[in-house]
Steps between C-alpha positions, in 0.01 A plus 500: 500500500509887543353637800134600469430933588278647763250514228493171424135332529454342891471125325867552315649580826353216689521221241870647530542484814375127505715391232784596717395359800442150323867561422632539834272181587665300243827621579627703150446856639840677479613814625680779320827354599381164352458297811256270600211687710412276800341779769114552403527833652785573210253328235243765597658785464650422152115350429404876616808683306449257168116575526492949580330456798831574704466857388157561689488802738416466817240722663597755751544415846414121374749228707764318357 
């Protein structure tokens, strides 16, 4: 599946996101390298990358 764009409508990118999520959960998410994902904070980020919502800017002077 490509990756959706910052433009992409807000239901695309969560129905994305939850698709790879349900993934992780059943154990076929795979990163770049092609191994086996099995650290949920891992799963989100590529959830977040696969999805465009990685690319968000943070407001200044907003924590990390």
């Amino acid at each position: 599946m490509p990756r959706l764009t910052k433009s992409a409508p807000k239901k695309a990118k969560k129905d994305r996101m939850h698709d790879e999520m349900h993934k992780f959960k059943e154990g076929k998410l795979k990163s770049s390298s092609g191994g086996k994902v099995t650290n949920p904070k891992q799963a989100v980020a590529i959830g977040l990358s696969e999805s465009g919502q990685s690319k968000k800017k943070r407001k200044r002077g907003a924590k990390k």
